[in-house]
C-alpha positions as CSV (number, residue, x, y, z in Angstrom):
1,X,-18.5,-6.1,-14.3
2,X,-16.7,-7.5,-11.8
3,X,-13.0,-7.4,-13.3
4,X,-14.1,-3.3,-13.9
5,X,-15.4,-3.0,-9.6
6,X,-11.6,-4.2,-9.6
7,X,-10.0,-1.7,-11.1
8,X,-11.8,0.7,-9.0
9,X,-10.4,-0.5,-5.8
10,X,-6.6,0.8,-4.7
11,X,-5.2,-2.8,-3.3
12,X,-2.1,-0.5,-2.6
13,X,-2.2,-1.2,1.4
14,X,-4.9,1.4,1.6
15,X,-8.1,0.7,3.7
16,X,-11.1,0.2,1.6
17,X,-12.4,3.4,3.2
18,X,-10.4,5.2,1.1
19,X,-11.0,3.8,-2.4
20,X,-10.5,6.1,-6.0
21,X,-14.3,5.1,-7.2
22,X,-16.6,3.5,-4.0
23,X,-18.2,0.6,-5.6
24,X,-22.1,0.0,-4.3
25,X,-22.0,-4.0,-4.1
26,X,-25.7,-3.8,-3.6
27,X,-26.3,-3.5,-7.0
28,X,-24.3,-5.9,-8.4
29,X,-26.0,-9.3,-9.2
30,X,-25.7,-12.4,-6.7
31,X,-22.9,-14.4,-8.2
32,X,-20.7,-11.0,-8.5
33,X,-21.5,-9.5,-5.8
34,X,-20.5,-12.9,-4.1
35,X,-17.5,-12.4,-6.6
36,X,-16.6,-9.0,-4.9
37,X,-17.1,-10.2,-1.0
38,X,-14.8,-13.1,-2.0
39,X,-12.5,-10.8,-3.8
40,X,-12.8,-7.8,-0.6
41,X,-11.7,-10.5,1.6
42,X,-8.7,-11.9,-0.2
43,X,-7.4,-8.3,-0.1
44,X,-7.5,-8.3,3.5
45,X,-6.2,-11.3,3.9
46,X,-3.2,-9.9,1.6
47,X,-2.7,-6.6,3.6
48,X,-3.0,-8.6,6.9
49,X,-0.1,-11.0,5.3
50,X,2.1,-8.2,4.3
51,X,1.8,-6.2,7.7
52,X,2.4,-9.1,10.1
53,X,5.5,-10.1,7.7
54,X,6.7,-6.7,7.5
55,X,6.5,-6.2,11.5
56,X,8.2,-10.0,12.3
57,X,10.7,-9.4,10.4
58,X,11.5,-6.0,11.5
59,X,11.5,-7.1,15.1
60,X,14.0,-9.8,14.2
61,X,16.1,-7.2,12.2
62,X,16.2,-5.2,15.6
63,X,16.8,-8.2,18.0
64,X,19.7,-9.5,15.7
65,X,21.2,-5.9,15.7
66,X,20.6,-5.3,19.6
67,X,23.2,-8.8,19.7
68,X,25.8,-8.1,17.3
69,X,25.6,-4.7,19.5
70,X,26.6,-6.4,22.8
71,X,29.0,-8.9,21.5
72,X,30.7,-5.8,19.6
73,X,30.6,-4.0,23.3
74,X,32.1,-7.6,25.0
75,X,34.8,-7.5,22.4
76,X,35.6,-3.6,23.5
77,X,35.7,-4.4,27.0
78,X,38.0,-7.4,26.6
79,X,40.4,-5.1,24.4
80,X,40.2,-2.3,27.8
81,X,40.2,-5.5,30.0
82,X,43.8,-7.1,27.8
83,X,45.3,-3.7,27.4
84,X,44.8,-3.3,31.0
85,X,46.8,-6.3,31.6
86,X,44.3,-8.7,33.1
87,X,44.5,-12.6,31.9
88,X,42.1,-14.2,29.5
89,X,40.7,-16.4,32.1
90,X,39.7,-13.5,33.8
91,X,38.4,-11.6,30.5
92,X,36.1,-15.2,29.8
93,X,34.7,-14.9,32.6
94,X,33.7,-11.3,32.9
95,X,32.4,-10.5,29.5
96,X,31.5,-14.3,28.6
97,X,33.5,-15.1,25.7
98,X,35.2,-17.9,24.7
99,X,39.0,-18.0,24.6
100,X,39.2,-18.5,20.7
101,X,37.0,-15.1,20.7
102,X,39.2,-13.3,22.5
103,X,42.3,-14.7,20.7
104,X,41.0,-13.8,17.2
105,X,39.4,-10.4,18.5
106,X,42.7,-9.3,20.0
């Protein structure tokens, strides 16, 4: 009975609110109605997983953009900065890079 209360249930990141076929655990007997708390709780356990990992690692796929963003605008303003005709010690020590950066950059 349990594996069919199972089937029931849409573990697709869906609140439990929202299930196909509502399963009334108050009928079940003891040991499978303990079954299906167990069972209730691993799922959201799972969707907790999945939602924290999927928000971590979106934060650190917009904090790893956000850098390559303002080294790629350092790199821009050293180019202005070289064309302009101002020395690399003056370019390291306005927009911070190293002088093997702005070698290979320009």
């Amino acid at each position: 009975m349990f594996k069919r209360c199972a089937e029931y249930i849409n573990c697709q990141r869906q609140s439990f609110k929202k299930c196909l076929f509502p399963v009334d655990s108050l009928k079940l007997p003891a040991q499978e109605k303990q079954e299906y708390k167990r069972y209730l709780e691993n799922l959201r356990y799972q969707n907790s997983m999945m939602d924290s990992n999927y928000n971590s690692g979106r934060i650190e796929g917009v904090i790893e953009g956000r850098m390559e963003g303002r080294i790629e605008e350092k790199i821009e303003i050293a180019k202005k900065m070289k064309a302009a005709g101002i020395t690399n010690e003056v370019i390291q020590q306005v927009t911070g890079l190293t002088k093997d950066e702005i070698d290979s950059e320009l």
